[in-house]
DRENPA-512378 format. One line per 10 residues: number of its first residue (from 1); for each residue z negated, y negated, x of C-alpha. Coordinates in steps of 0.1 Angstrom, whole numbers, plus 5000, padded with zeros to 4 digits. Layout:
N
NUM = Z Y X; ...
This chain:
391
1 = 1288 6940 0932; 1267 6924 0962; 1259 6885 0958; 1243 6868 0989; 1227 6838 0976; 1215 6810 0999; 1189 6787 0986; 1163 6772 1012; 1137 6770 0978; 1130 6804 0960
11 = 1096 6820 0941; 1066 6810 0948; 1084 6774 0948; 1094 6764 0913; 1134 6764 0916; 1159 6776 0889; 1174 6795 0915; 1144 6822 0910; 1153 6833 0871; 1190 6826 0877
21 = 1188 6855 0905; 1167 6877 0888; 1190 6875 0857; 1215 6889 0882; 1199 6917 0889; 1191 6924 0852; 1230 6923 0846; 1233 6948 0876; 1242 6931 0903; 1228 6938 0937
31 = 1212 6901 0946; 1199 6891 0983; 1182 6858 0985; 1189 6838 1022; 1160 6812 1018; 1126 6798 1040; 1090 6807 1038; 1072 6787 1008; 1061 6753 1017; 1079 6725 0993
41 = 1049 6709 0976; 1024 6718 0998; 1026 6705 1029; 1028 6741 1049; 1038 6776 1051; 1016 6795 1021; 0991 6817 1042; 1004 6849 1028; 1041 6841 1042; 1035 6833 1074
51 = 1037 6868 1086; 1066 6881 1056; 1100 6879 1065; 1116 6906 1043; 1104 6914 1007; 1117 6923 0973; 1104 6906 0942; 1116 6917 0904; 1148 6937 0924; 1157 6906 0940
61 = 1159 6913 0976; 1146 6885 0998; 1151 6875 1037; 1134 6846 1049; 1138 6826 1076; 1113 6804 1095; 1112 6767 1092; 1089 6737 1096; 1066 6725 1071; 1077 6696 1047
71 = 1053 6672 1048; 1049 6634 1034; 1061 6615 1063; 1101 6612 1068; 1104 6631 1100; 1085 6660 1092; 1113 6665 1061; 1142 6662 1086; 1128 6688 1107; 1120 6708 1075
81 = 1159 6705 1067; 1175 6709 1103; 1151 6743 1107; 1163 6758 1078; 1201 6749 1085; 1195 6762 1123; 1177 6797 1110; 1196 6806 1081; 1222 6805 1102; 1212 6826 1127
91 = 1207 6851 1104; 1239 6856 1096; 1250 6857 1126; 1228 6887 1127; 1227 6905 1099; 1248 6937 1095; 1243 6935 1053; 1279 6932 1037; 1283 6913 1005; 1310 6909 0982
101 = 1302 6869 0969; 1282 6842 0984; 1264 6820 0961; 1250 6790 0975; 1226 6766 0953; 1232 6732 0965; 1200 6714 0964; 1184 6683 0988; 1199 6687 1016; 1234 6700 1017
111 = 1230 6712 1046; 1220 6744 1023; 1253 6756 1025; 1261 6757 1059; 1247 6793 1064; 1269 6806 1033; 1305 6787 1049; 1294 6810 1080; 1288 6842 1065; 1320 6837 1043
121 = 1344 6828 1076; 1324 6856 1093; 1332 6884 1069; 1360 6871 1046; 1346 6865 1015; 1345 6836 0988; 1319 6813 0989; 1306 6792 0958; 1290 6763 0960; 1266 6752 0928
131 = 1262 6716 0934; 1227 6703 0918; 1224 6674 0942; 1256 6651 0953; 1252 6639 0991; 1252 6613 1009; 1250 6596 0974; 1207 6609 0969; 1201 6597 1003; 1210 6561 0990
141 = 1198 6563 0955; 1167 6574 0969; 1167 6540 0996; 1162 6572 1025; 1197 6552 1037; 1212 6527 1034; 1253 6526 1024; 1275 6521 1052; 1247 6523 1082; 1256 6548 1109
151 = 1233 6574 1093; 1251 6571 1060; 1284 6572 1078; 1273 6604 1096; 1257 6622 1062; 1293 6611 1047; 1314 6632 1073; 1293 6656 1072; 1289 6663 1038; 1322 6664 1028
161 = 1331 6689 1059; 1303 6713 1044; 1320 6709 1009; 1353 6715 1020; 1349 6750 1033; 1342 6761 1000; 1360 6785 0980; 1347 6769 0944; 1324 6741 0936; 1307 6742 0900
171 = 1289 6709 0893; 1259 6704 0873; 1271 6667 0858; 1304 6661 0849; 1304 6627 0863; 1303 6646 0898; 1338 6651 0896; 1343 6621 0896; 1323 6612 0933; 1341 6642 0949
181 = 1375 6628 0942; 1371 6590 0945; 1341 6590 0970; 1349 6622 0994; 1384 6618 0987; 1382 6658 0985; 1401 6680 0959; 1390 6686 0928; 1414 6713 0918; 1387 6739 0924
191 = 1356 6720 0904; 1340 6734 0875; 1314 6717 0856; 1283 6747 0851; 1251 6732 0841; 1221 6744 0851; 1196 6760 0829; 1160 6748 0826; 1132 6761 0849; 1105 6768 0816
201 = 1115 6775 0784; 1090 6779 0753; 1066 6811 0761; 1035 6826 0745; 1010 6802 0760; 0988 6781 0734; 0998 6746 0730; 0976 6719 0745; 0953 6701 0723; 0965 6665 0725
211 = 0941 6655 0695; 0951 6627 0668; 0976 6598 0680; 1005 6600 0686; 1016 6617 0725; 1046 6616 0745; 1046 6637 0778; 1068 6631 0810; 1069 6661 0833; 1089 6660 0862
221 = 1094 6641 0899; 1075 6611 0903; 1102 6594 0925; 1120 6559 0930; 1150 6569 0905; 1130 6581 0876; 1118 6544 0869; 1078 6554 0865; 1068 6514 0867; 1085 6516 0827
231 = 1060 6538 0815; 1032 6514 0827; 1048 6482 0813; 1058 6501 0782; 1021 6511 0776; 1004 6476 0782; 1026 6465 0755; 1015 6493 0732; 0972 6487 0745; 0965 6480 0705
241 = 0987 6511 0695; 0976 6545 0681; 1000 6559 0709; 0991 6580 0742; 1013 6586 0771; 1012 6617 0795; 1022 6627 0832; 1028 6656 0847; 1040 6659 0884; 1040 6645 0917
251 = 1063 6622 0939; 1064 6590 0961; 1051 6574 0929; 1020 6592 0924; 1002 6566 0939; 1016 6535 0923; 1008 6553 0892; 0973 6556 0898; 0969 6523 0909; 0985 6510 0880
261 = 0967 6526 0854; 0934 6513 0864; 0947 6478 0873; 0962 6475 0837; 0931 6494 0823; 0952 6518 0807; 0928 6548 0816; 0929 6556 0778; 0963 6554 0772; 0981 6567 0802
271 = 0962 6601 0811; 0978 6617 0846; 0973 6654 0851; 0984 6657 0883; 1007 6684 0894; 1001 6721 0872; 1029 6749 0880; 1060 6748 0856; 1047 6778 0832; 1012 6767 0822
281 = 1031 6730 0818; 1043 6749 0789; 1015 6745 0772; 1018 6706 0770; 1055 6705 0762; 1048 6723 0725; 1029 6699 0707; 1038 6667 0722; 1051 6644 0698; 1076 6634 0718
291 = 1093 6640 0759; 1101 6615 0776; 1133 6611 0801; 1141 6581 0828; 1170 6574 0852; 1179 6547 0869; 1211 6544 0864; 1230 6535 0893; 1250 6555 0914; 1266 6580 0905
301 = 1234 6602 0907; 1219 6576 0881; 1246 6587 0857; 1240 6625 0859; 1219 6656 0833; 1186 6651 0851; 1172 6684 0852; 1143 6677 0831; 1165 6667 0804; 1174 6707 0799
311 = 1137 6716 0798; 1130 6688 0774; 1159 6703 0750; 1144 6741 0753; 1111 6730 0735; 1126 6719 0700; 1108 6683 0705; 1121 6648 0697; 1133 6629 0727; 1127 6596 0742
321 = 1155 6592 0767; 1161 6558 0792; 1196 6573 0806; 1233 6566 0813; 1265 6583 0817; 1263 6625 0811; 1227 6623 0802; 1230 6595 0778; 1259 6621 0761; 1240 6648 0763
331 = 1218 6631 0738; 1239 6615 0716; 1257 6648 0709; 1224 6665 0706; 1215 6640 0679; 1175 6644 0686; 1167 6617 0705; 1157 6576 0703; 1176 6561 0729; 1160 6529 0749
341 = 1177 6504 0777; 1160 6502 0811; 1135 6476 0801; 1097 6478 0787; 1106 6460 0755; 1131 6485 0743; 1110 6517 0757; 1083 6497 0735; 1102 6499 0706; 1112 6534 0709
351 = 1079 6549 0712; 1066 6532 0680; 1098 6546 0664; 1085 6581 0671; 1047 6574 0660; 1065 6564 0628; 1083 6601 0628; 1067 6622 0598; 1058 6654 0609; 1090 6671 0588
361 = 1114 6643 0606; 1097 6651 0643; 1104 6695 0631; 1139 6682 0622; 1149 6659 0655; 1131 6689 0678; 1155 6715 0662; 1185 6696 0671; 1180 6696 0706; 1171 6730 0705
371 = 1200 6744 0690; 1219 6722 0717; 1201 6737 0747; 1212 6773 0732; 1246 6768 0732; 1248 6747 0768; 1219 6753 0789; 1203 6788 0786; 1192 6805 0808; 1220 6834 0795
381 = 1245 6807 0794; 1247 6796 0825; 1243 6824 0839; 1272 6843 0821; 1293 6811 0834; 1281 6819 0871; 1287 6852 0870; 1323 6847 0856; 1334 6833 0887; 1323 6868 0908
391 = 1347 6886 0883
């Protein structure tokens, strides 16, 4: 069978998209990958792109399409998003390749999909859509827009139209079901709830050396949603503790973090690393005491499985988790995790509750969430569910 998926991130960019399609191809399908040149994260097309339009990595078979660099500014990520929409599109109107599926990964923006409706009107086929990222609603979350402007109003119509055309939409958070019916007023009779998988799972790489104390890590997005002025209030309340917080990653609230840590004077208890790529973050996920998870949780986006929160369950360690709705589940059922409300006090609390952990207790709490991520969020699980739909 011949999948067509359309994705504007793939490999070198650190998407799940990359091991989900590679899977494929290990479970003999013939996989073709519709995304851009590399550039999310870096500001502009990867030298060794600029030039490569057509090339096949681990059997996956991969056409990309030009598009403008995303930057930092707000323009310069619309015209990232319209570029890809315009170009992927003329591909397919294009190409000659036939394929059986088309699989489209709905990340930021939805606009994604539009180049996998055409190819399926154009030749006849189903198209799926795998929904990671509910718009308008991120657009608001993420204060890009505001609810009800004119923007917001436009995003709205469009949005649903691009949903709409598909054949099958599988959701990522349960509660999504819930936006497409009562918020685009669209039909849910063809929703399925898949989860995705997490982009690293444990590897052979030597843990980091955290030294004595106790350590919690965050890795992930440094943006508005994910509540990063907690950690800092958290940790001035915890200046006389035995207890060391860790960042990993990049976002809109890199800078705020900076700024805070040496304003507090926490430059010995909040230690920022910076962005490092997804497998050698490995290393610092094994031996933390403890992974930490934040959501604000408003919106319907604010009570979704942030993608981090599968990444934290594949490393067998303890959780420390500030969400609501399917997140907040997710950990209960796990039954590895210390809960804590959106405020410093209770994130406080929560972290001395894990310095108090004994070793055998922390070993205990970690295999929980491991055995949870097994039987929902593998990389073979979610796949297998993926694949189910093709047949």
């Amino acid at each position: 069978m011949k999948i067509l998926i359309v994705c504007q991130y793939y490999y070198p960019e650190n998407f799940i998209i990359t091991k989900i399609a590679e899977q494929m191809v290990m479970d003999g399908y013939e996989v073709h990958v519709l995304t851009g040149k590399p550039n999310y994260g870096y500001g502009y097309i990867l030298p060794a792109y600029k030039n490569i339009s057509e090339e096949v990595v681990n059997g996956v078979n991969i056409h990309r399409v030009k598009l403008y660099p995303r930057k930092k500014n707000r323009i310069s990520i619309i015209r990232n998003y319209l570029s890809f929409w315009r170009n992927s599109k003329k591909w397919v109107r294009k190409t000659k390749l036939e394929f059986d599926y088309v699989y489209s990964m709905s990340l930021s923006p939805v606009t994604i999909c539009c180049a996998g409706n055409l190819y399926a009107k154009k030749h006849g086929v189903k198209h799926i859509i795998h929904c990671l990222d509910l718009w308008p609603e991120s657009t608001v979350v993420t204060h890009a827009v505001r609810k009800n402007s004119f923007i917001y109003r436009r995003l709205y119509h469009w949005s649903r139209s691009i949903y709409s055309k598909a054949d099958k939409i599988l959701i990522s958070s349960p509660s999504f079901k819930d936006y497409f019916e009562n918020t685009l007023k669209l039909p849910v009779n063809n929703i399925k709830y898949v989860p995705q998988c997490s982009l690293v799972e444990d590897s052979d790489i030597a843990a980091f050396d955290y030294g004595t104390g106790t350590h919690i890590l965050y890795c992930g997005n440094l943006g508005l949603i994910q509540q990063i002025p907690l950690i800092i209030e958290a940790m001035s309340l915890l200046k006389d503790e035995d207890i060391y917080f860790h960042v990993i990653g990049m976002g809109p609230m890199s800078e705020y973090l900076i700024n805070s840590i040496k304003e507090r004077g926490l430059e010995n208890k909040v230690i920022y690393h910076g962005p490092i790529v997804a497998k050698l973050a490995a290393a610092y996920f094994k031996r933390a005491d403890a992974l930490y998870i934040s959501l604000k949780g408003e919106g319907t986006v604010g009570k979704t499985i942030p993608s981090k929160l599968m990444m934290s369950l594949a490393f067998a360690r303890p959780i420390v988790g500030v969400l609501k709705g399917d997140g907040k589940d997710v950990l209960e059922d796990s039954g590895g995790a210390f809960l804590a409300d959106e405020n410093p006090e209770s994130v406080k609390n929560a972290l001395l509750a894990i310095s108090n952990l004994s070793e055998k207790e922390k070993a205990r709490l970690g295999k929980l969430n491991k055995m949870y991520y097994d039987s929902h969020f593998s990389l073979r699980t979610v796949t297998d569910k993926i694949e189910k739909e093709f047949k």
